[in-house]
N, CA, C and O of each residue as an XYZ file, in Angstrom:
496
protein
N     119.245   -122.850    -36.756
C     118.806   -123.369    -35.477
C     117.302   -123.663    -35.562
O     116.438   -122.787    -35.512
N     117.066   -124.994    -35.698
C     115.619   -125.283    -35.187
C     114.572   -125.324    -34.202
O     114.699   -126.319    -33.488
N     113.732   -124.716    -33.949
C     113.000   -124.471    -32.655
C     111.567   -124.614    -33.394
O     111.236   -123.849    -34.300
N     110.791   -125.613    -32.945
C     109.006   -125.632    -33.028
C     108.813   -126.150    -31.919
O     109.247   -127.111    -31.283
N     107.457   -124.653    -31.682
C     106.516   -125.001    -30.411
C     105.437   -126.027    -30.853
O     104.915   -125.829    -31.950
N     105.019   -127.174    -30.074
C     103.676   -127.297    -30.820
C     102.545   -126.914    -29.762
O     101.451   -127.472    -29.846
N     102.767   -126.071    -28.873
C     101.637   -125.598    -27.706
C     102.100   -124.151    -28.053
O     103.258   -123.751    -27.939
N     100.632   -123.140    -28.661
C     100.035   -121.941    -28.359
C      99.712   -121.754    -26.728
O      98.865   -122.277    -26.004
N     100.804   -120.741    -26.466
C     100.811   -120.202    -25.329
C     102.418   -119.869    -24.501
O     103.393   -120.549    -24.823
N     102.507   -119.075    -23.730
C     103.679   -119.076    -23.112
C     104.386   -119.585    -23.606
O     104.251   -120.733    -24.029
N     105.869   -118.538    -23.763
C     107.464   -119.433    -24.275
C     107.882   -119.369    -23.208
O     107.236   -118.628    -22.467
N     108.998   -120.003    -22.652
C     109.977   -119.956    -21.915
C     110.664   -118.784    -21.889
O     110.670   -118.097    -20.867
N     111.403   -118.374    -23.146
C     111.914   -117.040    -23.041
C     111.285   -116.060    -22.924
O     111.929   -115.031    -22.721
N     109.855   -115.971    -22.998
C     109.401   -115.080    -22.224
C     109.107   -114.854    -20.808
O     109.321   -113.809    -20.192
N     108.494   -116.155    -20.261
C     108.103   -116.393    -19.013
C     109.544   -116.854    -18.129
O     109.668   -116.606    -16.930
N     110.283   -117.355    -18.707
C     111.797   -117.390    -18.077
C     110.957   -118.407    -16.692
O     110.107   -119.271    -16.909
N     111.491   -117.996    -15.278
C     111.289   -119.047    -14.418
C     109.803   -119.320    -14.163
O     109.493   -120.308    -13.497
N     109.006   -118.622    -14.582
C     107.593   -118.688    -14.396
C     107.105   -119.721    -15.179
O     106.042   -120.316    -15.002
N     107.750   -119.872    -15.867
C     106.924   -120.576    -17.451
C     106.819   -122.391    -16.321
O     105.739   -122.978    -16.382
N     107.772   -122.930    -15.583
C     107.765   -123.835    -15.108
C     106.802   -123.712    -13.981
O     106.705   -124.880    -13.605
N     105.921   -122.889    -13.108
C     104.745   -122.261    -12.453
C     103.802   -122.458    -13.294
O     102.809   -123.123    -12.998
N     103.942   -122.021    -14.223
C     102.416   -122.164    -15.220
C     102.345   -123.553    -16.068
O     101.260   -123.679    -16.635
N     103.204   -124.559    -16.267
C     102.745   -125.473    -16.903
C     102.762   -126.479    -15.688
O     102.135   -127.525    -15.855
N     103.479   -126.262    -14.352
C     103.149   -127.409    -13.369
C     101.289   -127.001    -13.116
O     100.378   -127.828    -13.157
N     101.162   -125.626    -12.880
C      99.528   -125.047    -12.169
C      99.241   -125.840    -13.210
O      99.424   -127.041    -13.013
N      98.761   -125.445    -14.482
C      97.888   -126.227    -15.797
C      97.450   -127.589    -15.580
O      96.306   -128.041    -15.553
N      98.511   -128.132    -15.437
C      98.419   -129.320    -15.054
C      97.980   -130.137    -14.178
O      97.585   -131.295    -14.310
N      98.098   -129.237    -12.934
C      97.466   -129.869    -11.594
C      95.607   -129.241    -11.655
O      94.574   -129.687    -11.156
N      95.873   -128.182    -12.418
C      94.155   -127.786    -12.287
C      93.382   -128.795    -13.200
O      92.210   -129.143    -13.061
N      94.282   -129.204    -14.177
C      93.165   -130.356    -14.979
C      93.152   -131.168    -13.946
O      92.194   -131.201    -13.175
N      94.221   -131.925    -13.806
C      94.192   -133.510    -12.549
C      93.368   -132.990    -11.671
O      92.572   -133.890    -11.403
N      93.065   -131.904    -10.979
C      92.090   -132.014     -9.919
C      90.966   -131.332    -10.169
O      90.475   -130.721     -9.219
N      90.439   -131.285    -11.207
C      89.380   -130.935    -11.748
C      89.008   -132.479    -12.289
O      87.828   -132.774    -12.101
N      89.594   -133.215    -12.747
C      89.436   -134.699    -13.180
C      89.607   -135.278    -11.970
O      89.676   -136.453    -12.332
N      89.713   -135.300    -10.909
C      89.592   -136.063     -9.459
C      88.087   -135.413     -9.041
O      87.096   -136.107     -8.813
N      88.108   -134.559     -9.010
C      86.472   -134.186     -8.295
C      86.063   -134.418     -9.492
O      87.047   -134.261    -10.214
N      85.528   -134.589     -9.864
C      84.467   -135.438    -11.298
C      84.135   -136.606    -10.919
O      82.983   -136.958    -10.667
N      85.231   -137.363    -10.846
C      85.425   -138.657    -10.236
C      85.042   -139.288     -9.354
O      84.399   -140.338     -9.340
N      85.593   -138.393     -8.224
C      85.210   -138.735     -6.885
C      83.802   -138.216     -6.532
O      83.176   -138.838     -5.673
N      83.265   -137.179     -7.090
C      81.686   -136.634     -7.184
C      80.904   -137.898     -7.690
O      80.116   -138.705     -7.199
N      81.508   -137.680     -8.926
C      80.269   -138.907     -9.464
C      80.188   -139.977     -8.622
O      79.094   -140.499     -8.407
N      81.629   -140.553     -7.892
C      81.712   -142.103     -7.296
C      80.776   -142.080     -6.111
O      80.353   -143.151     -5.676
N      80.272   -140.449     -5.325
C      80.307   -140.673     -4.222
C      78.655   -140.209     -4.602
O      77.898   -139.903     -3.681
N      78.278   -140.196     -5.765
C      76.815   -139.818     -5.911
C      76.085   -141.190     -6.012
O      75.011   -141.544     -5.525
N      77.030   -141.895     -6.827
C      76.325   -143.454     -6.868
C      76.332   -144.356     -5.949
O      75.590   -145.328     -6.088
N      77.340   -144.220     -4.570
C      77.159   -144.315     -3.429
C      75.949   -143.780     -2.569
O      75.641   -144.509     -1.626
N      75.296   -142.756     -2.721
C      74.239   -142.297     -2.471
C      72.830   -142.997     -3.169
O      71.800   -143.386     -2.618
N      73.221   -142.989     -4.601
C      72.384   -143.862     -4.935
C      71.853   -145.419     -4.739
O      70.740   -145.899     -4.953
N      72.993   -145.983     -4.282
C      72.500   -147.642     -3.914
C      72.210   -147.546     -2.537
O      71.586   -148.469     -2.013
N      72.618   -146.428     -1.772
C      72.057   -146.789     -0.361
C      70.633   -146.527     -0.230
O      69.908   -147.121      0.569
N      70.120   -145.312     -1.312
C      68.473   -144.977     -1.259
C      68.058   -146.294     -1.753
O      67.466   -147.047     -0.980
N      68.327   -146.681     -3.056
C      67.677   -147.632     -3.972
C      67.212   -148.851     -2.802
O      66.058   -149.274     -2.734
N      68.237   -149.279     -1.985
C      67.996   -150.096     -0.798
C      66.427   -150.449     -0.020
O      65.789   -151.387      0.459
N      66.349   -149.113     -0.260
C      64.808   -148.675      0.391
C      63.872   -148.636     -0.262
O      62.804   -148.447      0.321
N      63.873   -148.793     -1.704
C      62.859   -148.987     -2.529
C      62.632   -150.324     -3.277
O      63.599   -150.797     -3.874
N      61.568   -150.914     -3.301
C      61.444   -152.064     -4.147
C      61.914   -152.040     -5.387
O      61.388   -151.135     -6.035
N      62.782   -152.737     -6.053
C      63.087   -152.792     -7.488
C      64.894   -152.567     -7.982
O      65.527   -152.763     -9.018
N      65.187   -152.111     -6.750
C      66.777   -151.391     -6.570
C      67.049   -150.731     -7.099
O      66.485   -149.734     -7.550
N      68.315   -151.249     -7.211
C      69.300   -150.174     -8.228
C      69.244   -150.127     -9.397
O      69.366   -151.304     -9.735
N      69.064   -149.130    -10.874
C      69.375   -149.692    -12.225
C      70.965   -149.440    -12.740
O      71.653   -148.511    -13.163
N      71.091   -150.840    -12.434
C      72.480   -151.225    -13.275
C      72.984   -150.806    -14.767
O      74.018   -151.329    -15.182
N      72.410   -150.045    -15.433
C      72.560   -149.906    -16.644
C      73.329   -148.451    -16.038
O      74.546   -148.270    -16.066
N      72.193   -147.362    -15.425
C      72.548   -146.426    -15.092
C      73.929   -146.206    -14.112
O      74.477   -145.119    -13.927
N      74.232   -147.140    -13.697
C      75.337   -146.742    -12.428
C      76.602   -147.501    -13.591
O      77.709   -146.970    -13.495
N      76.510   -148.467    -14.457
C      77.482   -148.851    -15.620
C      78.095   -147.501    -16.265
O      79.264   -147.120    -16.331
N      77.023   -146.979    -16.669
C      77.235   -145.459    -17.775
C      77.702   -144.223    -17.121
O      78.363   -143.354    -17.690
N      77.234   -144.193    -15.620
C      77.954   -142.870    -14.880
C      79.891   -144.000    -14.774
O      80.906   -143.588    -15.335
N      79.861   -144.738    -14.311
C      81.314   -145.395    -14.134
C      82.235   -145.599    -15.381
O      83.428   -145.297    -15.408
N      81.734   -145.987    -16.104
C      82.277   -145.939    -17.104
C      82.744   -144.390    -18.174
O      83.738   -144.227    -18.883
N      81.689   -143.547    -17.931
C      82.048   -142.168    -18.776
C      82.849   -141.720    -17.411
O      84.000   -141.380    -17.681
N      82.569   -141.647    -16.194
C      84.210   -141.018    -15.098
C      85.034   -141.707    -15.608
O      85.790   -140.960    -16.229
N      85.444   -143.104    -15.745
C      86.839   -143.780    -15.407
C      87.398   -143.431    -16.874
O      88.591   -143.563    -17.145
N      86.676   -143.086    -17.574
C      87.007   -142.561    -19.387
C      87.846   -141.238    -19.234
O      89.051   -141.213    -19.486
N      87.367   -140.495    -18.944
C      87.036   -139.394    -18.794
C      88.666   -139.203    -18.008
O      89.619   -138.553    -18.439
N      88.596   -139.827    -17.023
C      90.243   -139.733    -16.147
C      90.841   -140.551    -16.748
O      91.445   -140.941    -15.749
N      91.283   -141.279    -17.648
C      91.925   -141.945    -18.295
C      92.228   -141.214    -19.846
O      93.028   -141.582    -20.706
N      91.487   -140.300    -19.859
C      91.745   -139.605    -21.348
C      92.450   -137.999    -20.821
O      93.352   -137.518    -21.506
N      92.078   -137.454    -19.895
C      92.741   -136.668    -19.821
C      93.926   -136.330    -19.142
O      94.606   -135.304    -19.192
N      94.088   -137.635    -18.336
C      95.354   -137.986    -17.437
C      96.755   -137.538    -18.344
O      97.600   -136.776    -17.872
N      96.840   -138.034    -19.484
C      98.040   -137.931    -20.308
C      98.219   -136.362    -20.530
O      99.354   -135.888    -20.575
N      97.265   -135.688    -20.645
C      97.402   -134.092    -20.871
C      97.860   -133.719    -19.915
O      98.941   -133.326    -20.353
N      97.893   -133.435    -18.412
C      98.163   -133.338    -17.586
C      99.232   -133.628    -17.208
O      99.846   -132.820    -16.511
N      99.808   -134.889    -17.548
C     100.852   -135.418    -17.281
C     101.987   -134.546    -18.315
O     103.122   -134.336    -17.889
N     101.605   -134.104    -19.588
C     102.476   -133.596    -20.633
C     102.877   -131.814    -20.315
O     103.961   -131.285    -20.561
N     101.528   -131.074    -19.648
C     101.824   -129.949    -19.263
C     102.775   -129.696    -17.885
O     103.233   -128.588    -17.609
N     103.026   -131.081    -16.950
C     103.887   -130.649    -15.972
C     105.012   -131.409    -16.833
O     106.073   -130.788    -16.764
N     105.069   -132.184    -17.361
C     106.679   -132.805    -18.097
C     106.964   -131.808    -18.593
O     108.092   -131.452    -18.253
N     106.352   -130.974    -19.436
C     107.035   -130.020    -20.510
C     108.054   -128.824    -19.946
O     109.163   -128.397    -20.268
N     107.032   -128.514    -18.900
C     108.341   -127.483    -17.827
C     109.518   -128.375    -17.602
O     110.678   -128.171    -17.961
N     108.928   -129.623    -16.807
C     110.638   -130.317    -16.688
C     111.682   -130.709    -17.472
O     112.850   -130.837    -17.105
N     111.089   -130.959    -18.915
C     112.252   -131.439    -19.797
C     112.386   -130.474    -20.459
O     111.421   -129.863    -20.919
N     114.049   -130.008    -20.712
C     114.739   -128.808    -21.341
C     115.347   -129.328    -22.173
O     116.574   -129.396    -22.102
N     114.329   -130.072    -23.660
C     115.733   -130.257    -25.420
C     115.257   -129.236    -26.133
O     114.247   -128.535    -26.064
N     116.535   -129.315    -27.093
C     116.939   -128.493    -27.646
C     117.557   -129.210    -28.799
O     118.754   -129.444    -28.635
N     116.889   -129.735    -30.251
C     115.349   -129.255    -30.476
C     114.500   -130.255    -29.619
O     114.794   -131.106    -28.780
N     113.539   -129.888    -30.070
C     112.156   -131.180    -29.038
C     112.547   -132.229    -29.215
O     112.977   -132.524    -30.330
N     112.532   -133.160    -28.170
C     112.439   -134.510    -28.583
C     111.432   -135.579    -29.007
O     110.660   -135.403    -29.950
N     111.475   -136.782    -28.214
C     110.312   -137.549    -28.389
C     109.273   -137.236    -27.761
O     108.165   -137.476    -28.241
N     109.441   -136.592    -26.476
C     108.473   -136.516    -25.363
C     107.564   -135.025    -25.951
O     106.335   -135.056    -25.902
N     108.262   -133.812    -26.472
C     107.792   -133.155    -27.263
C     107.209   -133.442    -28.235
O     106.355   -132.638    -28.608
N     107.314   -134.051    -28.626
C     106.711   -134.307    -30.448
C     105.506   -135.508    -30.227
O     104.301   -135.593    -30.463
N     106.292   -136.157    -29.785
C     104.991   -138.037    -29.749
C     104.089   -138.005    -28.288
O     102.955   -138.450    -28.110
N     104.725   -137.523    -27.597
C     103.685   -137.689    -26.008
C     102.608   -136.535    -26.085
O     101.467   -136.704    -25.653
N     103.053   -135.293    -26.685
C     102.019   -134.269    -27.397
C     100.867   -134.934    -27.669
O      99.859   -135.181    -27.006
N     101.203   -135.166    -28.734
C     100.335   -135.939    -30.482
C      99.674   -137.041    -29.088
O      98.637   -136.585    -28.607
N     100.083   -138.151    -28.552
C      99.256   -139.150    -27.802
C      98.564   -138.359    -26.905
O      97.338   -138.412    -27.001
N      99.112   -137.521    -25.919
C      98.269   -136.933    -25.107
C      96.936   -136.152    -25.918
O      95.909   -136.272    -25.249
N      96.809   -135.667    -26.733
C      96.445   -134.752    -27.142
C      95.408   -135.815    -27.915
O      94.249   -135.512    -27.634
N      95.470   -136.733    -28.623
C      94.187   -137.994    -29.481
C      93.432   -138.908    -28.611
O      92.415   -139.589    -28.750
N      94.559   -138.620    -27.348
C      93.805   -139.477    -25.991
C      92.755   -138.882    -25.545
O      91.918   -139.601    -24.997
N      92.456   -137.238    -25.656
C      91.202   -137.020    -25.729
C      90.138   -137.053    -26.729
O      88.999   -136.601    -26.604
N      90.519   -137.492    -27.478
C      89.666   -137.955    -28.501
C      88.693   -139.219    -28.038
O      87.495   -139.364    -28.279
N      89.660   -140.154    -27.239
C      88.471   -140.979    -27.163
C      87.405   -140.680    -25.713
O      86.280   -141.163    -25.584
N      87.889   -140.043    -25.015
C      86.308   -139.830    -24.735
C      84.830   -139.336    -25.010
O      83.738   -139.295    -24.444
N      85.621   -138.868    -26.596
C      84.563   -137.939    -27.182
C      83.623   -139.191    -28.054
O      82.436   -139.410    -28.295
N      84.600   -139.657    -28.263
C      84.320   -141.104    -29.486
C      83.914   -142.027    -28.298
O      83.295   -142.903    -28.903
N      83.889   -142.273    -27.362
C      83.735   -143.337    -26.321
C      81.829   -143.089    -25.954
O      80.907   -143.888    -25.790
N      81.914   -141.671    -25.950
C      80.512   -141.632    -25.066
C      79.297   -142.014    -25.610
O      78.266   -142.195    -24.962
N      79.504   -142.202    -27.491
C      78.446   -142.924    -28.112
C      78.439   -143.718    -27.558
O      77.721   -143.540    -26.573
N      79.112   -145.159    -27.608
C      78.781   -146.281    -27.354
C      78.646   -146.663    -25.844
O      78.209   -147.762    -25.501
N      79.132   -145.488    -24.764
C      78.866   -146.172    -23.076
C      77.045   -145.559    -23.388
O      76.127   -146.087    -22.762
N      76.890   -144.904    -23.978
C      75.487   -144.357    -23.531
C      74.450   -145.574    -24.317
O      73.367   -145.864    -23.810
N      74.820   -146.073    -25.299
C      74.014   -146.696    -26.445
C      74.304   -148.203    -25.777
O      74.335   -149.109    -26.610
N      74.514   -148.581    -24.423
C      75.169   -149.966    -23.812
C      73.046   -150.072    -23.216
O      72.633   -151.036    -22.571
């Protein structure tokens, strides 16, 4: 009988009905930890063009590019993780399937590029 985890942490047979509690929570604490980021930053640069208004010279566009661009990264790279820790409670194969094995591996390189992304939004 074949069985590989590829997530360190909680089995099912241990956590039995809980285990579906702890990978929906996981999941929703990233997504809304990645929404207030978001919505912080969006609503700081909102603050910022209404001051800039008042000063000769405005806004710098470079700067309000690089905060928008590293949020919308940033929720776009970790969205898939999130999305994989509440799927994983819901789908029950036996052995893993695709969604186990390949949505892992993507979720999981999808944070890669924000790491690889932030050279070049900062160097714009």
């Amino acid at each position: 009988d074949y069985d590989c985890d590829y997530i360190n942490g909680p089995s099912k047979d241990v956590w039995g009905d809980y285990y579906t509690v702890y990978c929906v929570s996981i999941g929703l604490v990233g997504l809304t930890s990645t929404l207030i980021t978001v919505v912080s930053s969006t609503m700081l640069l909102l603050l910022a063009r209404r001051l800039a208004r008042r000063e000769p010279g405005g806004l710098q566009w470079k700067g309000v590019t690089t905060v928008l661009l590293t949020a919308a990264l940033y929720f776009v790279s970790t969205l898939p993780s999130a999305v994989y820790y509440v799927g994983n409670s819901l789908i029950k194969e036996k052995p893993p399937g695709v969604f186990h094995v390949y949505f892992y591996r993507f979720a999981m390189n999808v944070i890669l590029l924000n790491i690889i992304s932030n050279f070049y939004i900062y160097t714009l």
